[in-house]
N, C-alpha and C positions, 0 to 999 in steps of 0.2 A: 194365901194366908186366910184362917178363919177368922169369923169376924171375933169370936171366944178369945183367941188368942188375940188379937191386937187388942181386946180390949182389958186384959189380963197386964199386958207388955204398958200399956197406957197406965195403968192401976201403978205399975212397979218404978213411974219415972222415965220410960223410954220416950219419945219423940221424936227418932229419927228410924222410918219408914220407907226409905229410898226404892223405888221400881218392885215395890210389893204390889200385890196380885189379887187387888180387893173387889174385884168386876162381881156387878151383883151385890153388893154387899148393905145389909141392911142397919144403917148407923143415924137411924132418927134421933133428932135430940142428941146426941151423944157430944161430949166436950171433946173439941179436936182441935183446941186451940193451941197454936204453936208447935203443930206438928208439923214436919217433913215429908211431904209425901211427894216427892219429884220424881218425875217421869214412871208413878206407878199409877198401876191399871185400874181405876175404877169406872168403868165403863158402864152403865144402867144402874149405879149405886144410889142407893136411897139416903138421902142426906138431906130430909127435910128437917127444918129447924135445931139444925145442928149447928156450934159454933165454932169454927174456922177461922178467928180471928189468930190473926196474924200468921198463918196457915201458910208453908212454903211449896206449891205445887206447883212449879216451872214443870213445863214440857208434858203434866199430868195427862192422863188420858182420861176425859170426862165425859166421853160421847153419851148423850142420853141421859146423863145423871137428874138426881130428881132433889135443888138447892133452893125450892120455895121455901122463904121463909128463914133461910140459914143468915147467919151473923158470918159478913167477911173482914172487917173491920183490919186493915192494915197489910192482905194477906195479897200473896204471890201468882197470879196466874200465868208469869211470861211464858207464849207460846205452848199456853196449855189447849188442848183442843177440848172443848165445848158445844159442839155441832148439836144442835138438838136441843139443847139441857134446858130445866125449867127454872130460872131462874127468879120469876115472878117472887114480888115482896120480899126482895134480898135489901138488907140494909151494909152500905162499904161506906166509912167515915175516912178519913186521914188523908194526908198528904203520901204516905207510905204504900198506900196501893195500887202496886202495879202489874197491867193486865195488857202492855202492849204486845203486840203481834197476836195474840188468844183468838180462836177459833170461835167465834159466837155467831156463825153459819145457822138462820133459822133454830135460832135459843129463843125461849119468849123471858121477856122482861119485863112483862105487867107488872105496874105498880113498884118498881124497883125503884129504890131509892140509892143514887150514889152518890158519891161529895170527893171532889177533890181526886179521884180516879185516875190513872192514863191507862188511858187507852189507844195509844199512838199504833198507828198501823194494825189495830184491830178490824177482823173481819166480822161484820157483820149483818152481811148481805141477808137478804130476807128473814129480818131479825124481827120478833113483835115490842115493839116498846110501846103501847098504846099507854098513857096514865104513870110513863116511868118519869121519874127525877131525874134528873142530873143538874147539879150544882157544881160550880169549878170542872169538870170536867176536860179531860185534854183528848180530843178524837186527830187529832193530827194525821193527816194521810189514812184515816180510815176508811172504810169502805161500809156503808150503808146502803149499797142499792134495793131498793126495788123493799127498803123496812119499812116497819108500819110504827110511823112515830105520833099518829092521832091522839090529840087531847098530853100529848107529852113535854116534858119542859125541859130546856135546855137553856139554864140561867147561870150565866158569866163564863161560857164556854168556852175553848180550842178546839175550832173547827174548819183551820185552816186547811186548805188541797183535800177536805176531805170530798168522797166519793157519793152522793146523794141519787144516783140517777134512779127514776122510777119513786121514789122515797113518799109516800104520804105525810100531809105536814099539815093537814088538814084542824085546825085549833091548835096547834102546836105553839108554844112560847117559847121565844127565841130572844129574849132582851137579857144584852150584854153581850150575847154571845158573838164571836166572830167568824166570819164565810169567807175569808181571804183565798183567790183561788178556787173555790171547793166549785164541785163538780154538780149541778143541781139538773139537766136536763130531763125532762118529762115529770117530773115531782107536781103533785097537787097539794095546791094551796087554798081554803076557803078561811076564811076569817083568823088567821094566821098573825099571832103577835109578832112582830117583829126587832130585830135587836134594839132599835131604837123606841119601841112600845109603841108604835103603830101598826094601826091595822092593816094587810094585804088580803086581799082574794084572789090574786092571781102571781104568777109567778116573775111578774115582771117589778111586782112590790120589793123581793129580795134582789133583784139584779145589780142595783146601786152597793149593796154591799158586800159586791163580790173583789172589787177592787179598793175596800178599806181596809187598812192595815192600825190594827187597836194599836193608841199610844202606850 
């Protein structure tokens, strides 16, 4: 599909985009909120500062996309693959956003700010969150090995059984958040806040709170 024409079909009231073929497609800024775009192709799409709120892309194909700066506010990623994407200074507010199982395989997340997100079973093995947010967040069984979550905050989080190995955590705030289970071997730690807002420098600072379970 050209980008002409979807943005034509948008103009007329359409919103449902199902396994369309937008790879490449240049949609800066453009209002894409409440749109349909499930298990279509937008592979290397340019979607800087566009807004996607409340945007249904389960299963999308977003290898490479370029979402610095996009508005996701309520919107759908189940099992949408993200492998690459720049996702840096994305803002996602609600309870309503969800992104478990999604493919965030070396995505950068500079400076992102998310609230209230699941992320349960998300993959985000050498993912850059250096300076990212996360508020409320629910990482349950995810996988973060070997990300870079320096200078990043993870406040009143779900981060049970989650997957940390290798993981930089280096200034990282972690108050509130819970490690029940979670997998943290080889991770670096240097003045590292911790759930209970004390300080660690080493990894045996988070060990006690591997077998707490939040009342």
């Amino acid at each position: 599909m050209k980008v002409g024409e979807l943005k034509n079909k948008l103009r007329s009231g359409k919103r449902s985009f199902r396994s369309a073929n937008l790879r490449g497609a240049d949609l800066r800024g453009y209002d894409l909120s409440w749109i349909d775009l499930s298990k279509a192709n937008l592979k290397n799409a340019d979607l800087r500062k566009a807004d996607l709120s409340w945007a249904y892309l389960r299963e999308a194909i977003l290898e490479g996309v370029n979402l610095s700066g996009a508005k996701l506010n309520g919107s759908v990623l189940v099992m949408a693959n993200l492998r690459g994407a720049d996702l840096s200074y994305v803002e996602v507010n609600g309870y309503t956003s969800r992104w478990y199982k999604a493919n965030l395989e070396n995505a950068c997340l500079r400076n992102a700010k998310l609230r209230y997100v699941d992320l349960s079973s998300a993959n985000l093995k050498d993912a850059d969150l250096k300076d990212a947010l996360f508020v409320g967040v629910t990482l349950r069984h995810a996988r973060l090995n070997d990300a870079n979550l320096t200078k990043a905050a993870l406040i009143d989080s779900n981060l049970r059984k989650v997957q940390l190995v290798g993981a930089n955590l280096d200034k990282a705030d972690l108050r509130g958040s819970t490690f029940y289970q979670a997998k943290l071997n080889k991770i670096e730690v240097n003045k590292t806040i911790l759930p209970d807002g004390s300080l660690a420098n080493s990894m045996a600072g988070l060990e006690p709170f591997l077998s707490l379970i939040a009342s």
